[in-house]
C-alpha positions as CSV (number, residue, x, y, z in Angstrom):
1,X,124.0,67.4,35.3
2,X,120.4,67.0,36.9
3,X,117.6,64.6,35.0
4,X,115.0,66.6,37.0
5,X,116.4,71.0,35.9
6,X,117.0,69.7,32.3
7,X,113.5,67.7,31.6
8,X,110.8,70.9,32.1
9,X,108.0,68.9,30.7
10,X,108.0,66.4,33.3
11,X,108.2,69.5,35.6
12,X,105.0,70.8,34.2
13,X,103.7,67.0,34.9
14,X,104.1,66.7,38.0
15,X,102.9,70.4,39.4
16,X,99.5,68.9,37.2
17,X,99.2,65.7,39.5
18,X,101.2,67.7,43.3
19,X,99.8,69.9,44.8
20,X,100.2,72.4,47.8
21,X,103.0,71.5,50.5
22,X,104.0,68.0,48.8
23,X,104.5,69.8,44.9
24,X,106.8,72.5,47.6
25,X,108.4,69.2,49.0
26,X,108.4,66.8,46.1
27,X,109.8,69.5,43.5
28,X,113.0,70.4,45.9
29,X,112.9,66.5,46.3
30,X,113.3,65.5,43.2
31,X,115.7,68.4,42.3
32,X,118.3,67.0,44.6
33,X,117.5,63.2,43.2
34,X,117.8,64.4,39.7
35,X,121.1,65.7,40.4
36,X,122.1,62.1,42.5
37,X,121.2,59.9,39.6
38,X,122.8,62.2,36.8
39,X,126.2,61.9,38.5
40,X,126.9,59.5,41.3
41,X,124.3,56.5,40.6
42,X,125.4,56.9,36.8
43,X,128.8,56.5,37.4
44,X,127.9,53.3,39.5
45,X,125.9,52.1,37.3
46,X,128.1,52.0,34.5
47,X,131.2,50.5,36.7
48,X,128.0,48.0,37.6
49,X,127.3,47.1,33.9
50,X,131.4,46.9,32.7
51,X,133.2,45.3,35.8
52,X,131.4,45.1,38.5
53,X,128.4,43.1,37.9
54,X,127.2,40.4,40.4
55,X,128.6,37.0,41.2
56,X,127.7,34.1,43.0
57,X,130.1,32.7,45.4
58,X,128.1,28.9,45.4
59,X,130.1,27.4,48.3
60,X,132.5,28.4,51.2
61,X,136.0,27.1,52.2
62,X,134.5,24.0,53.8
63,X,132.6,23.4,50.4
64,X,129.3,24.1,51.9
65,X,126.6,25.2,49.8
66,X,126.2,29.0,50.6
67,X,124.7,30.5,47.4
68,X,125.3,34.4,48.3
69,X,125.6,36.8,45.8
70,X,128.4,39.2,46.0
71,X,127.3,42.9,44.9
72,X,130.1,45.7,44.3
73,X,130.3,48.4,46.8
74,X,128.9,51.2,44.2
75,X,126.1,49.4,44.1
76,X,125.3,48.9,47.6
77,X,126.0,52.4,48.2
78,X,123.1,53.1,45.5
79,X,120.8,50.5,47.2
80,X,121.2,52.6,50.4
81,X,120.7,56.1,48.7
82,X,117.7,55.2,46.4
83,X,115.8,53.5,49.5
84,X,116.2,55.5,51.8
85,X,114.6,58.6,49.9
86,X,111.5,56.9,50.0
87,X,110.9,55.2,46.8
88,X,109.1,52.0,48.1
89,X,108.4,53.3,51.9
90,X,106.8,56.4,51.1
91,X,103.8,55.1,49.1
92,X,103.1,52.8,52.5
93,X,104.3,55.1,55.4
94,X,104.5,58.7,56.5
95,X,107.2,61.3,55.2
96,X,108.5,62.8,58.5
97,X,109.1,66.1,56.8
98,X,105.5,66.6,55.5
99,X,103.5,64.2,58.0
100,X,101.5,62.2,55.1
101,X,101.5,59.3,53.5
102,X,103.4,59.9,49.7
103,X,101.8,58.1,46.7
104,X,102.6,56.4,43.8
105,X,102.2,59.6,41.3
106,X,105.9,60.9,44.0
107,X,107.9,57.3,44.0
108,X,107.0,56.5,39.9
109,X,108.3,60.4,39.5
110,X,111.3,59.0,41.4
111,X,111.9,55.5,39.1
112,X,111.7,58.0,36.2
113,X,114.9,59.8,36.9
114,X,116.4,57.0,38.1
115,X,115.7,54.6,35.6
116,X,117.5,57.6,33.1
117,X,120.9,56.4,35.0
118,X,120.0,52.7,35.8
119,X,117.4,50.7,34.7
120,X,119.2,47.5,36.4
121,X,118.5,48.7,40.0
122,X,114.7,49.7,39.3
123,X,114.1,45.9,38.8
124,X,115.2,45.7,42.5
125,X,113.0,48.7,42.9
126,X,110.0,47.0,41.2
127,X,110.5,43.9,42.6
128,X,110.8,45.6,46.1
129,X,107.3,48.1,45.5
130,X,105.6,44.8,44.4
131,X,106.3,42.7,48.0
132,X,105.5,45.8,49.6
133,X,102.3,45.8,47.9
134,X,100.6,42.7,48.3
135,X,102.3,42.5,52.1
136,X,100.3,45.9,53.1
137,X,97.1,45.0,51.3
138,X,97.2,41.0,51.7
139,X,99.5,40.1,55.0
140,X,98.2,39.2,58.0
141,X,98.9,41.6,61.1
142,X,101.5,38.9,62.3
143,X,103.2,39.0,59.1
144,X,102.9,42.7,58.5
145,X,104.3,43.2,62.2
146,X,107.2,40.6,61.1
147,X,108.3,42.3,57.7
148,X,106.6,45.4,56.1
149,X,108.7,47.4,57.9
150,X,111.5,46.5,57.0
151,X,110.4,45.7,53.2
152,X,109.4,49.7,53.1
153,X,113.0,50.6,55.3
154,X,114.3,53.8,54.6
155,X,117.4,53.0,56.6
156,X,115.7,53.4,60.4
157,X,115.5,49.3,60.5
158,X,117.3,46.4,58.5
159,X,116.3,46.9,54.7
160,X,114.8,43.8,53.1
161,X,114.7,44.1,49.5
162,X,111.6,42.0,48.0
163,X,110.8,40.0,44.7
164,X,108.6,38.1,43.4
165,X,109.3,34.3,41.9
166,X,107.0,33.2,39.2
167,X,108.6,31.6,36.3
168,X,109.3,28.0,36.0
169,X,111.4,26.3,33.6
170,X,108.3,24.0,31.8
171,X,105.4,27.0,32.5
172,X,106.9,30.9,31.4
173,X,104.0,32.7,30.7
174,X,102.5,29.7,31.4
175,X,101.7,30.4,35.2
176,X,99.2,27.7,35.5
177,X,101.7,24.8,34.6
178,X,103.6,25.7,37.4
179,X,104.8,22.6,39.5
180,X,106.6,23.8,43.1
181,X,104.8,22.3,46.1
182,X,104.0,23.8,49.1
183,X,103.8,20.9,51.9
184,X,102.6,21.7,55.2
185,X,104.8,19.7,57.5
186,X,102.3,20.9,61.1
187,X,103.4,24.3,61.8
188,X,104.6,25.8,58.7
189,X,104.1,25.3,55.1
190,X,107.7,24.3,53.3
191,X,108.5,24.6,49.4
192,X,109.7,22.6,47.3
193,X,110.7,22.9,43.8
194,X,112.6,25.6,41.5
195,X,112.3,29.1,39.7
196,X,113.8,29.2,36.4
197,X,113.7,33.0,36.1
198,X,114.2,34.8,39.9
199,X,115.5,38.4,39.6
200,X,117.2,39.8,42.7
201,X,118.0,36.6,44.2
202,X,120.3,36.5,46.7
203,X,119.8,40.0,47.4
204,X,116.4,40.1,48.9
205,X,115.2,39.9,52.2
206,X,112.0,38.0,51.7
207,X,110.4,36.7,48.2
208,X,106.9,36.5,47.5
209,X,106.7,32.9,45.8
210,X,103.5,31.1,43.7
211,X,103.4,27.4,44.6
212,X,100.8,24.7,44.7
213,X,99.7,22.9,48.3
214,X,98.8,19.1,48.6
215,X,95.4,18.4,47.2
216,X,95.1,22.3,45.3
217,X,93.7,22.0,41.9
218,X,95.8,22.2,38.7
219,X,96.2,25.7,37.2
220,X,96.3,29.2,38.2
221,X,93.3,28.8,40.7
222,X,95.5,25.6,42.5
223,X,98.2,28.5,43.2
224,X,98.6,29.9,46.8
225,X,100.6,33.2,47.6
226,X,103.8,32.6,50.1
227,X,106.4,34.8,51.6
228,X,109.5,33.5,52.1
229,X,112.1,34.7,54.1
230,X,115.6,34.0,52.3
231,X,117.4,33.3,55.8
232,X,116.3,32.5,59.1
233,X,116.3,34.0,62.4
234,X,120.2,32.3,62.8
235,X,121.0,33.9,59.2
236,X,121.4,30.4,58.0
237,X,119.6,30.6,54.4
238,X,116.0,28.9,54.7
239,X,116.0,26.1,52.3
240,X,117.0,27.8,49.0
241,X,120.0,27.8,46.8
242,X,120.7,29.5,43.8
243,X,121.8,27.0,40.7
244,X,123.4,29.8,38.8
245,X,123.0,33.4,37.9
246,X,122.0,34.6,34.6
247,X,124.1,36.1,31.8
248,X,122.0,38.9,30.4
249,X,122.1,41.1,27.7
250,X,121.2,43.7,30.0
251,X,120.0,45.2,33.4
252,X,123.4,43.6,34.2
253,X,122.9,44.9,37.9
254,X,120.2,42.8,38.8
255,X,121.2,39.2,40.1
256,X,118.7,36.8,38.1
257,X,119.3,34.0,39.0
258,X,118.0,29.7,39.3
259,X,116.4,29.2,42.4
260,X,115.6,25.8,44.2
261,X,113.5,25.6,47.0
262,X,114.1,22.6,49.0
263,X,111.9,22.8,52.3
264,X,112.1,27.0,52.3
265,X,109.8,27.3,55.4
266,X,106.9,30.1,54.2
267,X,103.8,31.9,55.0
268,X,100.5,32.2,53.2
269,X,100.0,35.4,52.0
270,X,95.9,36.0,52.1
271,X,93.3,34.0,51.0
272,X,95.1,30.7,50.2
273,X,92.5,30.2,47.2
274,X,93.8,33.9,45.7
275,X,97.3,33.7,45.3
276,X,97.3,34.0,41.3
277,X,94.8,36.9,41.7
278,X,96.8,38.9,43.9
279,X,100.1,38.2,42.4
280,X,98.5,39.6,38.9
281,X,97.7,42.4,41.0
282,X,101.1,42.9,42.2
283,X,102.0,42.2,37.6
284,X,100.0,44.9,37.2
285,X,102.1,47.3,39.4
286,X,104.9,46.0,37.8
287,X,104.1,46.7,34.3
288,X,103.5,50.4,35.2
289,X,107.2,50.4,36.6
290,X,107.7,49.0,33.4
291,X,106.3,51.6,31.7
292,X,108.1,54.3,34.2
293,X,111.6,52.8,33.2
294,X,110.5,52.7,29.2
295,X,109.8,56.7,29.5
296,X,112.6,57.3,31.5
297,X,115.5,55.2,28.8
298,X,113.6,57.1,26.6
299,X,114.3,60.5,28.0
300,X,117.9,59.4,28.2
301,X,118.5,58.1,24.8
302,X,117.0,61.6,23.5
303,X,118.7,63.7,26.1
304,X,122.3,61.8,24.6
305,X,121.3,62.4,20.8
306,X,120.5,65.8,21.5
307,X,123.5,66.6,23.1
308,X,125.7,64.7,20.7
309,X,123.7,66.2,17.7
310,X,125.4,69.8,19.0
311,X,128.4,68.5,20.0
312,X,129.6,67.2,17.1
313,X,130.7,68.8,13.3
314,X,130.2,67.2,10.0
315,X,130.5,68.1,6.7
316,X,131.4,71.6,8.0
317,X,128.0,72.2,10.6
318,X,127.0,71.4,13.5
319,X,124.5,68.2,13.1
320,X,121.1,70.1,14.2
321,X,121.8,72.3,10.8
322,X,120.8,69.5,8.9
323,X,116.4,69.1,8.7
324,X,116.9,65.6,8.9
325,X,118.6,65.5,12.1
326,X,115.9,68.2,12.9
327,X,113.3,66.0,12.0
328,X,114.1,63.2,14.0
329,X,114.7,64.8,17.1
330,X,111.3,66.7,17.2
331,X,109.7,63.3,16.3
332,X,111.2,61.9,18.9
333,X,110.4,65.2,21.6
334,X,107.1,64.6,20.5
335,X,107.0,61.3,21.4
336,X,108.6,61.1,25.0
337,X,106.6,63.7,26.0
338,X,103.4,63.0,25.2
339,X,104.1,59.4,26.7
340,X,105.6,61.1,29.3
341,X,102.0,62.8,30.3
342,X,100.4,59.4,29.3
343,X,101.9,57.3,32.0
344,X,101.4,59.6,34.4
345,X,97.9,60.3,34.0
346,X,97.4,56.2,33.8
347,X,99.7,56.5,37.4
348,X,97.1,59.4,38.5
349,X,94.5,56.6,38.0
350,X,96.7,53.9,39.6
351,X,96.7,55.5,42.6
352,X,92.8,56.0,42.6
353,X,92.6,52.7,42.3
354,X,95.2,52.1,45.3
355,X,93.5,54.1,47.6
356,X,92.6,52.8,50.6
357,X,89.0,54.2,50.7
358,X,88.5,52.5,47.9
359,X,86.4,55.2,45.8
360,X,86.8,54.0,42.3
361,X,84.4,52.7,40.4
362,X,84.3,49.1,38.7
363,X,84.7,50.9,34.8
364,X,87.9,53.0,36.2
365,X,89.2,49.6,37.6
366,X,88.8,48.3,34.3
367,X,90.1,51.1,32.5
368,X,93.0,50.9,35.0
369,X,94.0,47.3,33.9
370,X,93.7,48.6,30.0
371,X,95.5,51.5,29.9
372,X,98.5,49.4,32.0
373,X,98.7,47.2,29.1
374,X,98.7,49.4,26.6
375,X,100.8,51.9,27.8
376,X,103.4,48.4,28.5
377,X,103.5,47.2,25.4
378,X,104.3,50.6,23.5
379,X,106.2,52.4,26.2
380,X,109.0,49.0,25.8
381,X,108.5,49.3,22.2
382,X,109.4,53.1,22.4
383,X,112.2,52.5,24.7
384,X,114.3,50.1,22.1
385,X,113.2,52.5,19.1
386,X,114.6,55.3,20.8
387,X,117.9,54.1,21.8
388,X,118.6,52.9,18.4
389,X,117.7,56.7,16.6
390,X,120.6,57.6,19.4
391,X,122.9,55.2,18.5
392,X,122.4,56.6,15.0
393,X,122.7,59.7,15.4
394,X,125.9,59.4,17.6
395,X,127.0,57.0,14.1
396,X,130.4,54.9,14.8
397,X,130.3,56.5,18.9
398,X,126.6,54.9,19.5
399,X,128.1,51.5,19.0
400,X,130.9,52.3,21.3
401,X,130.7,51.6,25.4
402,X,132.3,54.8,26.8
403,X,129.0,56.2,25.6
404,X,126.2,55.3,27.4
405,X,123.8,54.4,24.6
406,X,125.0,50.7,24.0
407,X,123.5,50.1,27.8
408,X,120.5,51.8,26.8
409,X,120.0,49.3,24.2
410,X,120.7,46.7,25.9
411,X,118.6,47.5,28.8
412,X,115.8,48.2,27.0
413,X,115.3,45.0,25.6
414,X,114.3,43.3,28.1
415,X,111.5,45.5,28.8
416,X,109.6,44.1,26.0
417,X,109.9,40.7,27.5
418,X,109.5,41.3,31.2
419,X,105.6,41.5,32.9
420,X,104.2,40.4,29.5
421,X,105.2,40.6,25.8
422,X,103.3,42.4,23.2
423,X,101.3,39.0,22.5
424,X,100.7,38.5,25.8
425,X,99.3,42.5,26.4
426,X,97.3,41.8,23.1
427,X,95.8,38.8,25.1
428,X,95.0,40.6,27.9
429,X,93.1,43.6,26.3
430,X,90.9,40.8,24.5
431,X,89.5,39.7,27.8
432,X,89.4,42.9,28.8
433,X,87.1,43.2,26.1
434,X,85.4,40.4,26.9
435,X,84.9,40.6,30.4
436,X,84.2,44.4,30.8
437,X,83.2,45.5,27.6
438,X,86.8,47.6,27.1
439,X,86.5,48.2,24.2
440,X,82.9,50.0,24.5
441,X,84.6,51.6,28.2
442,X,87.8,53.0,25.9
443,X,85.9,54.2,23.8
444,X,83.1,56.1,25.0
445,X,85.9,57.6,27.0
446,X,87.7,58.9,24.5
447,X,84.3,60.5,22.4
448,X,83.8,62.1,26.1
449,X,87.2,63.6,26.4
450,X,87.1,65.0,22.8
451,X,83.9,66.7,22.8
452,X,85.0,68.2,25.9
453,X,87.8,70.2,23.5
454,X,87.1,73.5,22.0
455,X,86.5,73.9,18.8
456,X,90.0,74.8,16.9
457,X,91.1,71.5,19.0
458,X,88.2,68.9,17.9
459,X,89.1,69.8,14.1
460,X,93.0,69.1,14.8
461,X,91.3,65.9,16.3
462,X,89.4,65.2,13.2
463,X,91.9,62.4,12.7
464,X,91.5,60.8,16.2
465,X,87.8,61.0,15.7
466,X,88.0,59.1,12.1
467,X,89.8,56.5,14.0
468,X,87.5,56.2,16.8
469,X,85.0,54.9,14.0
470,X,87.5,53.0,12.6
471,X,87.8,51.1,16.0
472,X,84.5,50.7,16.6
473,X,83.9,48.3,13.3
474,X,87.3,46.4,13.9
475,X,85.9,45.6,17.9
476,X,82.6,44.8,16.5
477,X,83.9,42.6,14.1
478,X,86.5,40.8,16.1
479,X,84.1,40.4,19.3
480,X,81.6,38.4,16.8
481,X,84.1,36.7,15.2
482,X,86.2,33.0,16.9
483,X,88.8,32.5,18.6
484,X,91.5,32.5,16.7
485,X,90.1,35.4,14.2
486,X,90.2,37.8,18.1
487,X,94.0,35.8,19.1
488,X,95.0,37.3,15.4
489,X,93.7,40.8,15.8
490,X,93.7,41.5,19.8
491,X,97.1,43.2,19.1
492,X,96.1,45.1,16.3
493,X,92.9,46.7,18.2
494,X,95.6,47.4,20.7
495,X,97.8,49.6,18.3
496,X,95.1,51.2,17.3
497,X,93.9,51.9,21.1
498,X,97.2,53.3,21.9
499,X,97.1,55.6,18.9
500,X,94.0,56.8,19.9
501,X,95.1,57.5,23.7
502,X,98.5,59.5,23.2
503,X,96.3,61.7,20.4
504,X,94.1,62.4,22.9
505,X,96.8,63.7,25.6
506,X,98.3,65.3,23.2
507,X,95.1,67.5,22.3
508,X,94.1,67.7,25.7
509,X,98.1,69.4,26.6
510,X,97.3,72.2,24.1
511,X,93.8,72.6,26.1
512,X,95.5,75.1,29.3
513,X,99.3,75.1,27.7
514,X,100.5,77.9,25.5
515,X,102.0,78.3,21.7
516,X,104.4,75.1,21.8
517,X,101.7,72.8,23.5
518,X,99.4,73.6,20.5
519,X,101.9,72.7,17.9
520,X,103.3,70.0,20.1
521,X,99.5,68.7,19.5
522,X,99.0,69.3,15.6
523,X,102.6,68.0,15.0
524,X,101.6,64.5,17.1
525,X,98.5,64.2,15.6
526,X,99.9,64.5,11.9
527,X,103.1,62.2,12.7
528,X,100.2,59.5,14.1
529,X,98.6,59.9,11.5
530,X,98.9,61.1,8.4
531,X,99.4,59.4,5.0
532,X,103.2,57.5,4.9
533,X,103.7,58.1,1.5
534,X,102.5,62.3,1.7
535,X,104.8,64.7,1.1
536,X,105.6,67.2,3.8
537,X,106.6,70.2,1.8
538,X,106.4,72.9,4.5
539,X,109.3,70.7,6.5
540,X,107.0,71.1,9.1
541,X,109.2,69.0,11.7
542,X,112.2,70.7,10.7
543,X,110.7,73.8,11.1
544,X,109.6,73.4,14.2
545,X,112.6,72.3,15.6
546,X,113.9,75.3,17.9
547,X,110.2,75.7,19.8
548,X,109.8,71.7,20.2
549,X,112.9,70.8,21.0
550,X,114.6,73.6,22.6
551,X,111.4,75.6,23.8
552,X,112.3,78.9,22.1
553,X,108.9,80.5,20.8
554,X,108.9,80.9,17.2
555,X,109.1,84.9,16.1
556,X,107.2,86.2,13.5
557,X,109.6,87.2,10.7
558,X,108.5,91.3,10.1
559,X,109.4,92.8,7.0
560,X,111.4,96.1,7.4
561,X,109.7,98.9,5.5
């Protein structure tokens, strides 16, 4: 098995966004990290998920309060295998082999295949990338020198994994009611107070932790950005112990745990005014991992269906013979792909925006914070959908845990809920709207990108087009109208946006691809959007089974005279 040989759209992807010496690099890479997650890390991971999930050992022989977290050896071993290819580190250091810095378009193309095998370790992942992140762009040289290195480890210093600690029990999405003090006692600030929701504690290095300083104003602009070591220089944790650990549903692997500060000595992080701004920064990294591990359960879920769907007899044929099996597993090709291409291009954009010479533009930085949110919600929305049509189609097996879509379902659902919930995205696009005009941004971009098309592909589009309008009069309406009238239909301007977006890609494939990328376009466009209640009397899904899903071209039945 090898997520990377058996998915050759995303090869096609990333030979669009690679080039030269890194595609050579990244593509042999990835070949051999494919192969690592399809076998080893999935094996871990589902000894992780059934028996060997983590525990806290709260106190030691001498009943002293030690809060560690004990992880199983798989795990560990997966920790050291993952990091050290350069997943977090290479998007802030150079890879030896090549002599350049990687990017984010070669470390999300990593959390893809991984995320196919275990979706609980790319939290640690994340959670790692996102300390990384605000350290490199926000640390001071003294706290740079102190940790990045070892934050962005690939095994040639100690590793510390990162998170980041928002939640509190009263505040949730909240941030702004958030109550833990930071008191500065002369030399050092010191914490106080507790995280209700803190994901890989006890098994990072160093947190990055929102709290409020003596005098700061109430809400998100009181907040100041800290990092916190979790032990000191004796190895004698720094002020923190961990209440309990959560009992999830899923991404079992991850240690989420209660976490009480009680004098953790930290360090500002930045401008001490900033900390809520350049944490939503690092949320906005986070919900494009998000969006990375949605794709990638999605790829997995139709990767099991398929190969269930030809594995198994019923009714005297094998499952694909039937044009509803057919059907759904084009619908669902369709779908994965063409999200597939979405959050990469939105990734492609994301690391524009990242770039250290800072060329983008204020309306790509805008555009940047949209498209995250869109491609968020729906991608975590996919993810769920998805594994349920493979639990389906596996019937009575889906539901059973030696098969590996029960954990797919259960991981998934989370990723609704983590980094913002589809309310919470809708809210976000309506000050997009508000603050940068978004809407006007999306869509102008959109009307750009379609009258770019030839010709046969703008009448495909006709659809996209019709809905374009259709968006327009909806914004206008809801940007004139109160507030509750926009809270009401943010979300459904988002839909809409989304729909809009993955048409779009879709066209845009079938622009330089050949014979399948064309119907691969025409079949999205009509699944987006046609009529519910029309009949499809060619089958057309069915039909165009064998090209979509197992890229055979389609022959041209010739009479025999």
């Amino acid at each position: 098995m090898n997520f990377f040989q058996e998915d050759p759209h995303f090869q096609s992807v990333i030979e669009k966004y690679l080039q030269g010496e890194f595609l050579h690099w990244a593509n042999k890479e990835l070949d051999e990290f494919g192969e690592l997650c399809a076998t080893k890390v999935d094996e871990r991971a589902r000894h992780t998920d059934r028996e060997g999930q983590p525990k806290l050992i709260k106190y030691d022989r001498f009943g002293e309060d030690v809060s560690e977290v004990w992880m199983n050896e798989g795990y560990k071993q997966t920790v050291e295998d993952i990091y050290n290819r350069g997943i977090v580190g290479y998007v802030h250091k150079e890879i030896p082999a090549l002599k350049q810095k990687g990017n984010y378009m070669y470390s999300f193309a990593q959390g893809y295949l991984l995320s196919q095998a275990e979706a609980g370790f790319h939290c640690p992942v994340t959670l790692t990338a996102a300390t990384a992140y605000l350290l490199d762009k926000y640390g001071s040289d003294d706290l740079k020198k102190r940790f990045l290195s070892h934050v962005i480890s690939t095994g040639e210093v100690e590793r510390y994994e990162g998170a980041t600690f928002l939640t509190e029990r009263q505040g949730g999405s909240d941030v702004g009611a958030n109550e833990t003090k930071a008191v500065f006692d002369g030399e050092h600030y010191r914490l106080y107070g507790e995280k209700y929701f803190a994901s890989n504690a006890g098994a990072c290095g160093v947190a990055a932790v929102l709290a409020r300083r003596e005098g700061a104003p109430k809400g998100t602009k009181g907040l100041s950005l800290f990092l916190v070591p979790w032990r000191l220089e004796d190895g004698s944790l720094n002020g923190i112990q961990i209440r309990r650990l959560k009992d999830k549903l899923g991404v079992r692997a991850v240690p989420s745990g209660e976490v009480v500060f009680d004098g953790a000595k930290a360090y500002v992080i930045g401008d001490a005014s900033k900390g809520f701004y350049y944490m939503m920064e690092a949320l906005n990294l986070s919900r494009v991992c998000n969006a990375v591990a949605s794709i990638g359960i999605m790829r997995r879920a139709l990767s099991e269906a398929k190969k269930y769907c030809f594995h198994r007899y019923t009714f005297g044929a094998q499952l694909t013979a039937f044009p509803m099996v057919r059907e759904t597993l084009t619908k669902m090709t369709l779908k994965q792909e063409i999200e597939t291409s979405a959050v990469f291009q939105l990734i492609a954009l994301f690391d524009k925006i990242s770039a250290e010479n800072g060329i983008s533009t204020e309306e790509e930085k805008a555009m940047n914070r949209l498209l995250i949110a869109l491609l968020k919600m729906e991608t975590a929305e996919q993810a769920i959908h998805f594994s349920h049509e493979a639990i389906e189609l596996h019937g009575g097996n889906g539901y059973i845990e030696d098969f590996v879509t029960p954990r797919l379902l259960r991981d998934a659902q989370v990723l609704t809920v983590w980094e913002g919930t589809a309310n919470i995205l809708g809210l976000e696009v309506l000050r997009l709207m508000k603050k940068y005009n978004g809407h006007e941004l999306f869509i102008k971009e959109v009307r750009k990108r379609i009258s770019a098309m030839p010709r046969f592909l703008q009448d495909a589009g006709a659809p996209v087009t019709a809905g374009l309008i259709h968006l327009e009069k909806i914004c206008k309406y809801v940007m004139s109208a109160n507030e509750e009238a926009q809270a009401y239909h943010c979300k459904r301007i988002a839909r809409m946006m989304i729909k809009i977006f993955e048409s779009t890609i879709a066209l845009e494939n079938a622009i330089k691809g050949g014979s399948r990328e064309k119907l691969a376009a025409e079949l999205f466009v009509k699944m987006e959007w046609a009529d519910p209640n029309s009949v499809d009397e060619n089958l057309d899904f069915a039909a165009s089974f064998e090209e979509i899903v197992l890229y055979k071209k389609q022959q041209e039945k010739v009479e025999q005279i």
